[in-house]
C-alpha positions, 0 to 999 in steps of 0.5 A, spaced: 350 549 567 348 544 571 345 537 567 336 537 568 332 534 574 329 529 571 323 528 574 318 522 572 311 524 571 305 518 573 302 519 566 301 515 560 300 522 557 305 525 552 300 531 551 302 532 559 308 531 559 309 536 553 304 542 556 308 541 563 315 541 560 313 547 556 311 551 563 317 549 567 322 551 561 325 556 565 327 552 571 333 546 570 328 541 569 325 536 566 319 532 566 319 525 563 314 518 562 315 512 568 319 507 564 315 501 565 310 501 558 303 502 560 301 505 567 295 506 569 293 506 577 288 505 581 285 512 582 280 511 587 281 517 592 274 521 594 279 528 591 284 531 587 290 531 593 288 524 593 289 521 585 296 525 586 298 522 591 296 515 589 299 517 582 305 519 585 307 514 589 305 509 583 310 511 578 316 511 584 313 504 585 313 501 577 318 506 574 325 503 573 329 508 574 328 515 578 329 519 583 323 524 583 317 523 581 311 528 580 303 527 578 297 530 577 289 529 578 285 535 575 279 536 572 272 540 572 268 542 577 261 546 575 257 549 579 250 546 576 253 539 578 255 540 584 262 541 583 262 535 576 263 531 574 269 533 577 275 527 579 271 523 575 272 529 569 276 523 565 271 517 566 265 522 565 264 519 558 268 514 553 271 520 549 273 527 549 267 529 544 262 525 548 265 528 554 263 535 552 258 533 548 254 530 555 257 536 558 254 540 554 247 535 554 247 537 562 246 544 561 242 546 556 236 550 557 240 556 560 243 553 566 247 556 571 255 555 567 260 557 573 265 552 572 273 552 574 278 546 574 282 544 579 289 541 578 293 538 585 300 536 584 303 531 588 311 529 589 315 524 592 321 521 592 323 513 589 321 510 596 314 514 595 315 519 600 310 524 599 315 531 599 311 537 597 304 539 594 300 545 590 294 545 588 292 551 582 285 554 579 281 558 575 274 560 575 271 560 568 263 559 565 261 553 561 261 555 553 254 553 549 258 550 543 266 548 542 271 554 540 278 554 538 283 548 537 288 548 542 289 544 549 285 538 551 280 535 554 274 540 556 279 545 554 273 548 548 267 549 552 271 552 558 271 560 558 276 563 562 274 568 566 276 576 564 278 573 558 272 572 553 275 566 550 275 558 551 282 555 554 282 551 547 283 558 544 288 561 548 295 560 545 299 556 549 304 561 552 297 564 554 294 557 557 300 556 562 300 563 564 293 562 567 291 555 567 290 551 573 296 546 572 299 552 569 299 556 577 300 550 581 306 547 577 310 554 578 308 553 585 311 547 585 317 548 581 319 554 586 319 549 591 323 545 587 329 550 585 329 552 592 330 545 595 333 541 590 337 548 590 337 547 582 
């Protein structure tokens, strides 16, 4: 079998780079963090598509060594709140619990909890171009309170759609079959294999 495409993933999160490898363990890939320490770019785009593309072309920038390099922007937007907090869904509170806990604050009172999250990928090559992109999602509702274990960041208030369940109690093999990153990484992935020819 031909050795993996190694791909550099624009994150500092090694959470990630575990969920998007466990997605891609049927393709000849494999996805790694930038080799540069610490790796935090500006991520100043009005869109998803946009911090993607700014992470995207950061890591190939900072990252020693490389041929590829993939990045994500992804978050939740709720109906309620006009599609919040949306790209700002990592800078919405200081922590995940405050996070949630604010979310939570902003619908009481029986609000309209539609919701879904939204996930872009961007890839280039070491010279920052922009290669292929995808975008995923998945429609769900805003849970009252927080349930299961698994999964990050909103994952225990968001109830999937159809399922009856939050994200965070899906079991993983569940969760990267219908999540947003899930669909758009399979996406980019088949693209992937048929012109890397992988």
């Amino acid at each position: 079998m031909a050795a993996k495409l190694k791909i550099v993933l624009g994150t500092s999160n090694s959470h990630k780079v575990h969920e998007i490898n466990e997605i891609a363990r049927e393709y000849n890939v494999e996805f790694i963090l930038p080799d540069c320490g610490g790796f935090n770019p500006d991520e100043n785009g009005s869109t998803f598509e946009e911090n993607a593309e700014i992470k995207a072309k950061e890591a190939s920038r900072v990252s020693k060594t490389g041929e590829y390099f993939m990045a994500d922007d992804s978050g939740l937007c709720v109906d309620y709140l006009n599609g919040g907090p949306g790209i700002h869904s990592a800078r919405y509170d200081t922590t995940p619990e405050k996070r949630i806990e604010k979310l939570l604050d902003a619908l009481k009172d029986d609000k309209k909890r539609t919701a879904h999250f939204v996930c872009a990928l961007c890839l280039c090559d070491k010279e920052g171009k922009v290669l292929h992109k995808e975008k995923g999602t998945v429609e769900g509702k805003i849970s009252y309170s927080k349930k299961g274990l698994n999964g990050f960041g909103y994952d225990p208030v968001f109830l999937v759609e159809d399922k009856n369940k939050t994200m965070a109690e899906l079991t993983e093999e569940e969760k990267n079959t219908l999540s947003h990153r899930g669909r758009a990484l399979k996406c980019m992935l088949e693209w992937v294999k048929v012109n890397f020819k992988i």
